[in-house]
C-alpha positions in Angstrom: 151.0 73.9 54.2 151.9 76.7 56.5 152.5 78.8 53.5 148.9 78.5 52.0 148.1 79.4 55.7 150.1 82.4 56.1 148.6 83.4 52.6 144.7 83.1 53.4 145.7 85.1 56.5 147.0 87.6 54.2 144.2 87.5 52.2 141.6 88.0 54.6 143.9 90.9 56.4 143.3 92.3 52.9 139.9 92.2 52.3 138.9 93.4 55.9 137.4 89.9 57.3 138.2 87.4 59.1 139.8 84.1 57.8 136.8 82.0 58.7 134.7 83.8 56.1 136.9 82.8 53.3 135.0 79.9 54.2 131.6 81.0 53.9 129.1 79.6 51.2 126.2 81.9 50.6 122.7 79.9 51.3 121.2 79.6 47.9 118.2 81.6 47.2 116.1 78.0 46.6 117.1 77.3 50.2 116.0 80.7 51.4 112.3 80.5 49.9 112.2 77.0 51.2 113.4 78.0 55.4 110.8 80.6 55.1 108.1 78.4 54.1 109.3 75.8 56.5 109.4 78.6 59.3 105.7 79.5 58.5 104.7 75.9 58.9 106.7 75.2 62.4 104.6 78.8 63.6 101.2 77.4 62.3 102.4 73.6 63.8 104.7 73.6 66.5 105.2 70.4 67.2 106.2 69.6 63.4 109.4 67.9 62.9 111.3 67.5 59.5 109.3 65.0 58.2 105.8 66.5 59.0 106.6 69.7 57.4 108.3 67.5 54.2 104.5 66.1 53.8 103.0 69.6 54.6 105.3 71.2 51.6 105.7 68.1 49.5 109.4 68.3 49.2 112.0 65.7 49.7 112.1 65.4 53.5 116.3 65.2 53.4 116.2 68.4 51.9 114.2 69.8 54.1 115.9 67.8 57.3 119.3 69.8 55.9 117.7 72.9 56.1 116.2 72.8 59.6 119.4 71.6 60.9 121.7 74.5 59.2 119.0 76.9 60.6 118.5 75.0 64.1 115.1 74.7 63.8 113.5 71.9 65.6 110.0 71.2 67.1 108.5 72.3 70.1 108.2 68.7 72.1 106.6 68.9 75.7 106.4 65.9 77.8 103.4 64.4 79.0 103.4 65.3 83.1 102.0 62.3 84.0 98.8 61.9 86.6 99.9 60.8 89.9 97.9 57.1 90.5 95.0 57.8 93.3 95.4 56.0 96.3 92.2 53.7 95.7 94.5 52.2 92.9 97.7 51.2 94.8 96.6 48.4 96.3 94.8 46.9 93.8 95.3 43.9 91.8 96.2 43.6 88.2 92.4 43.7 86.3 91.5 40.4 84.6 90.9 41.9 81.6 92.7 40.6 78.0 95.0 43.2 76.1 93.4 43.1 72.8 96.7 45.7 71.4 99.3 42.9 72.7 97.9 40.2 70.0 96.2 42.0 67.2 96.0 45.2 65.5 92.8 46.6 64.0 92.7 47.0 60.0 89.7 49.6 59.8 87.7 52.0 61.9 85.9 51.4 64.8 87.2 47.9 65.9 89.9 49.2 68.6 89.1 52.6 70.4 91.3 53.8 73.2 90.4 56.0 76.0 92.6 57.9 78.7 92.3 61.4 79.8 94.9 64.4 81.6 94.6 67.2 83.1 96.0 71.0 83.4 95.4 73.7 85.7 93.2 76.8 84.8 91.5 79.3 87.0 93.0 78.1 90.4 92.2 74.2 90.0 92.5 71.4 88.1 90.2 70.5 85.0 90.3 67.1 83.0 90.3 66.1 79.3 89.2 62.4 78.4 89.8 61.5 75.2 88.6 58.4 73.5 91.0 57.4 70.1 90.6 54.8 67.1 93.4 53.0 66.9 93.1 51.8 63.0 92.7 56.0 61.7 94.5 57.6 65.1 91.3 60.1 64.8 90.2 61.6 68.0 86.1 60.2 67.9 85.0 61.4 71.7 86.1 63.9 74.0 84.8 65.4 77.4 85.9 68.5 79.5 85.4 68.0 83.2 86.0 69.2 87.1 86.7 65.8 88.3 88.2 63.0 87.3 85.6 60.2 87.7 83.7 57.3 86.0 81.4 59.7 84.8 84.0 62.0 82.4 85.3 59.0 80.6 81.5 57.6 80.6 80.6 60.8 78.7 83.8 61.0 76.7 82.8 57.4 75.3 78.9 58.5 74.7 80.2 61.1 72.7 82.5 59.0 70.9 79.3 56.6 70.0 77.7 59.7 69.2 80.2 61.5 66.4 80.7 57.9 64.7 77.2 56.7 64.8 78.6 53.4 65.7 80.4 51.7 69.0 84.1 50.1 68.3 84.2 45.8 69.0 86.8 47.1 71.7 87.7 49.6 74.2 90.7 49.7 75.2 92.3 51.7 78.3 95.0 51.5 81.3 93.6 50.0 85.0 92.6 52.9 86.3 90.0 53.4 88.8 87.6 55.3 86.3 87.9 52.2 83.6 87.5 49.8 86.4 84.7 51.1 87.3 81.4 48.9 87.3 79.3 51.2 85.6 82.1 52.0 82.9 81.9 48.0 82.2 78.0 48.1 81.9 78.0 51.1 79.4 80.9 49.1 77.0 78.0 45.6 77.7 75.2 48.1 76.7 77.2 48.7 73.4 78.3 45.3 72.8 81.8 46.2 73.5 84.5 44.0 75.2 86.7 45.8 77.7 90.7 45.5 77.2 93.1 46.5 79.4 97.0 47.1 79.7 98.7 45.8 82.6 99.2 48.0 85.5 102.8 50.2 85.3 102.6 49.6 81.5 101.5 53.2 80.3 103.6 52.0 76.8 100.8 49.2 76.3 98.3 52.1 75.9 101.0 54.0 73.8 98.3 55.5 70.9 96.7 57.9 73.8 100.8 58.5 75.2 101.5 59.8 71.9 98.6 62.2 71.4 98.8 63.7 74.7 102.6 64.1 74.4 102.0 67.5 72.2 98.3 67.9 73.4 98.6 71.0 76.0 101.8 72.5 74.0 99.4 73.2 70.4 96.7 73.9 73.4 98.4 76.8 73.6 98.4 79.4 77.1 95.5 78.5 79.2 96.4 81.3 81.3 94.7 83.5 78.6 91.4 81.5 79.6 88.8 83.7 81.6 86.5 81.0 82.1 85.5 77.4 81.9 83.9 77.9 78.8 86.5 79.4 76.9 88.7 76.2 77.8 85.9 74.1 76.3 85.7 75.8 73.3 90.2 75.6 72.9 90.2 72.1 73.2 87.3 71.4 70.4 89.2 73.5 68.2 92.1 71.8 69.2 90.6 68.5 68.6 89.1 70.1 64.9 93.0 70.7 64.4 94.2 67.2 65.4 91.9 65.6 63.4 91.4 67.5 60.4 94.6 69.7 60.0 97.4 68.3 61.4 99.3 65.4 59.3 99.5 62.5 61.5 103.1 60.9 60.9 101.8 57.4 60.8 99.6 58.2 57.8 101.4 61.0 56.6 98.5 62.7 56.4 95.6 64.1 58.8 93.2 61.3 60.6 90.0 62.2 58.8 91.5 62.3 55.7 93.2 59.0 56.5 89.6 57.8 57.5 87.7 59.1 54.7 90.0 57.3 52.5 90.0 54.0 53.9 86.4 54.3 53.8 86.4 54.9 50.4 88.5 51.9 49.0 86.2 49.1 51.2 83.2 50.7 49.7 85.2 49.8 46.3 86.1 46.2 47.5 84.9 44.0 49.7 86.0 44.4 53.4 89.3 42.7 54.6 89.5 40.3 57.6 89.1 42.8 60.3 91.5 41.6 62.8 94.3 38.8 62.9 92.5 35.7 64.2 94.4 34.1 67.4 93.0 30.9 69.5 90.6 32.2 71.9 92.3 31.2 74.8 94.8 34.1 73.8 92.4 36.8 74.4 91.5 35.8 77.8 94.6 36.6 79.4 97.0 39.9 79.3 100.6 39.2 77.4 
């Protein structure tokens, strides 16, 4: 053994390298055409990880995990910076509201729609972003851009939600806060026939379907700091919703919400329409799990 050693030393004096690259295995050209594709997708998606940009290039996602590695490529994942709770919400008690999401799941569009918002600083204060999200197709359906968090922005957000799907959802879904506690929040869902559910307070993970899109929201956002004005904010985060929902492949579907919508559509226009949600005793939807 210390022979061969001595000799691959030897070797590699000879040649002029050192003895690690007796070692080396040349990437093969396959893999090279493949990590620049894969780099193309990760700049046009940032927050792809291996099995997002296997769907986007329809190859074999080990492959294509094996390349990112041996390249150190990996997504771009920010962290949601969390709202801090507004004092009017400390002290209050845990709503009496059921939690639709802890004993059913929606099997189409526009049963379950969940609404939160966040914020992000731009021109020397704070601006908000309520989104309102169908559970069943994970497609962003209402959105509103405001200069206070209030009653009123997740009001509007929810109007035009109605207003893109031409329909309202059975329920809305939402954490405890003060907004979606709100009286006149309750009367607009009873206007629209829709029941109000609610995760229990300090549960953010019960409302996990708005966690999840917000988690990469503000990093494919891009730099607000390039913003000017209010307006210019407005227009990024339509065309960042126009992305979410239309471009980028959603990992639960493995491909983009309105595609996932527009397909779902098409096969109960085909067959008759499934039982919409699992049917529990209806004592179990009068009290959070």
């Amino acid at each position: 053994m210390p022979a061969a050693r001595d000799t691959k030393a030897a070797l590699a004096r000879k040649l002029g390298v050192s003895r690690s690259s007796l070692y080396y295995v040349p990437t093969p050209r396959s893999d090279k055409e493949l990590l620049e594709k894969i780099k193309k997708t990760m700049e046009e998606n940032p927050a792809y990880g291996h099995r997002r940009v296997a769907s986007a290039l329809c190859r074999d996602r080990k492959v294509v995990r094996r390349v990112m590695l041996a390249h150190g490529l990996r997504p771009k994942v920010r962290r949601r910076f969390r709202r801090p709770a507004r004092p009017d919400d400390l002290g209050r008690e845990d709503a009496e509201m059921p939690n639709i999401l802890a004993v059913s799941r929606p099997i189409r569009a526009n049963v379950v729609w969940a609404g939160d918002f966040t914020y992000m600083w731009l021109l020397g204060r704070f601006w908000y972003v309520a989104t309102v999200i169908d559970i069943f197709t994970r497609e962003v359906v209402g959105w509103q851009v405001g200069a206070h968090h209030t009653a009123a922005l997740v009001e509007a957000a929810f109007r035009d939600a109605v207003a893109r799907r031409g329909t309202e959802p059975d329920w809305f879904h939402s954490d405890q806060g003060s907004e979606y506690a709100a009286a006149s929040f309750a009367e607009l869902l009873a206007l629209h026939g829709t029941a109000q559910s609610m995760s229990r307070k300090g549960c953010p993970w019960q409302n996990g379907f708005q966690e999840s899109f917000y988690a990469n929201f503000k990093l494919e956002l891009g730099d607000l700091s390039l913003l000017a004005h209010e307006g210019e904010l407005v227009e990024a985060v339509n065309v960042q919703m126009a992305y979410y929902n239309r471009g980028r492949i959603h990992s639960a579907h493995g491909m983009p919400p309105v595609d996932f919508r527009e397909r779902q559509e098409q096969k109960i226009a085909a067959f008759a329409a499934p039982t919409i949600l699992t049917i529990y005793p209806p004592a179990v939807l009068v009290k959070s799990v």
